[in-house]
C-alpha positions as CSV (number, residue, x, y, z in Angstrom):
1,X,113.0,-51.4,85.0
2,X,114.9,-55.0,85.3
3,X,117.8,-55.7,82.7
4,X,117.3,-59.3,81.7
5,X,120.9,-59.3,80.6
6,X,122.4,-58.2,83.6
7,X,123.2,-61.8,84.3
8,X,123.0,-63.5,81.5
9,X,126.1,-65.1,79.7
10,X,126.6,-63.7,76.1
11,X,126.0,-66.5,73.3
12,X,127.3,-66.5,69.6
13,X,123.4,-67.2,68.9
14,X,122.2,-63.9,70.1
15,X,121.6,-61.5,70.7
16,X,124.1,-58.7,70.4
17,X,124.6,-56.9,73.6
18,X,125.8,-54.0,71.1
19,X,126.0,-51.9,67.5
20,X,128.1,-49.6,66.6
21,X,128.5,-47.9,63.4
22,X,131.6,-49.2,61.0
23,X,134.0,-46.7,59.1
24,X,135.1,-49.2,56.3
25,X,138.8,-49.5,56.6
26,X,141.5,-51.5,54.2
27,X,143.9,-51.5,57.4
28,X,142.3,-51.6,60.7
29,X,140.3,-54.1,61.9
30,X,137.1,-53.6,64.0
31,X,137.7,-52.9,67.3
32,X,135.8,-55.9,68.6
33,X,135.0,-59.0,66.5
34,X,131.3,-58.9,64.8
35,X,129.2,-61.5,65.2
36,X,126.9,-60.5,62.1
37,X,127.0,-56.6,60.4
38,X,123.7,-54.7,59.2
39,X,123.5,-52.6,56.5
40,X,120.8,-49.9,56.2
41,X,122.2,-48.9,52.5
42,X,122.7,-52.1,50.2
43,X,125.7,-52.2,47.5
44,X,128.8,-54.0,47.8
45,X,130.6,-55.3,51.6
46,X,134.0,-56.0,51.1
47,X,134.9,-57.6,54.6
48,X,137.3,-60.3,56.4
49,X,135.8,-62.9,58.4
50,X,137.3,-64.4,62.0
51,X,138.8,-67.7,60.1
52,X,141.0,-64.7,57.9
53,X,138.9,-65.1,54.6
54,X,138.2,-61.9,52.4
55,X,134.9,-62.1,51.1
56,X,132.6,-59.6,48.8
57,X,128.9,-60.0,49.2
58,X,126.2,-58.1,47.8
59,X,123.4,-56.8,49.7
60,X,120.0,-55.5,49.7
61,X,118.5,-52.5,51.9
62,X,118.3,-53.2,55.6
63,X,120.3,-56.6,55.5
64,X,121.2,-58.8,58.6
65,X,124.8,-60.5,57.3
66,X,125.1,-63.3,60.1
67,X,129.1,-63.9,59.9
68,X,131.6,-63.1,62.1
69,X,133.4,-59.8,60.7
70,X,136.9,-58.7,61.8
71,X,136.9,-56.1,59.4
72,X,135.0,-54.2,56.5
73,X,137.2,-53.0,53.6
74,X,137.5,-49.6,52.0
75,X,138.5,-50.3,48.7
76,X,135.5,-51.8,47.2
77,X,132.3,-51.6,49.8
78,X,129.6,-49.5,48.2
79,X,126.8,-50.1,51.5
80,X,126.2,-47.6,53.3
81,X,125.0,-47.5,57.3
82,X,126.8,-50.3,58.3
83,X,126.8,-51.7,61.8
84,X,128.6,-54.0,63.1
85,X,126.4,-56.3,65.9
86,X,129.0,-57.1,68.9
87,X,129.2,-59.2,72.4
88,X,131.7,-56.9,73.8
């Protein structure tokens, strides 16, 4: 099987080359910058974005939240599933 990524260059626009799960945390950051989360569980995301902002968003089931995430909060995120979409 060919990997068409295997030389490719990643892009802010897409795709991920990665998702891993998130453990909401009100202290540690992701460790690698998101460039969008999903969320298989809707409720409440509590998260900071890469300019610094802290931002609370609601979502529905199986959202797509396109924004560059440093980190998801504790105190205050009801979603479950959460996944954070990453270049790395």
């Amino acid at each position: 099987m060919t990997n068409p990524f295997t030389n490719r260059v990643s892009s802010l626009s897409g795709p991920a080359r990665d998702i891993a799960p998130v453990t909401p945390s009100d202290t540690a950051d992701l460790p690698d910058a998101a460039i969008g989360l999903y969320v298989e569980a809707g409720g409440t995301v509590v998260l900071t974005t890469v300019r610094g902002q802290m931002r609370t968003v609601d979502v529905a089931d199986f959202t797509i939240l396109p924004v560059g995430v440093l980190r998801v909060h504790a105190t205050g995120t009801t979603a479950a599933g959460i996944h954070a979409m990453v270049l790395a």
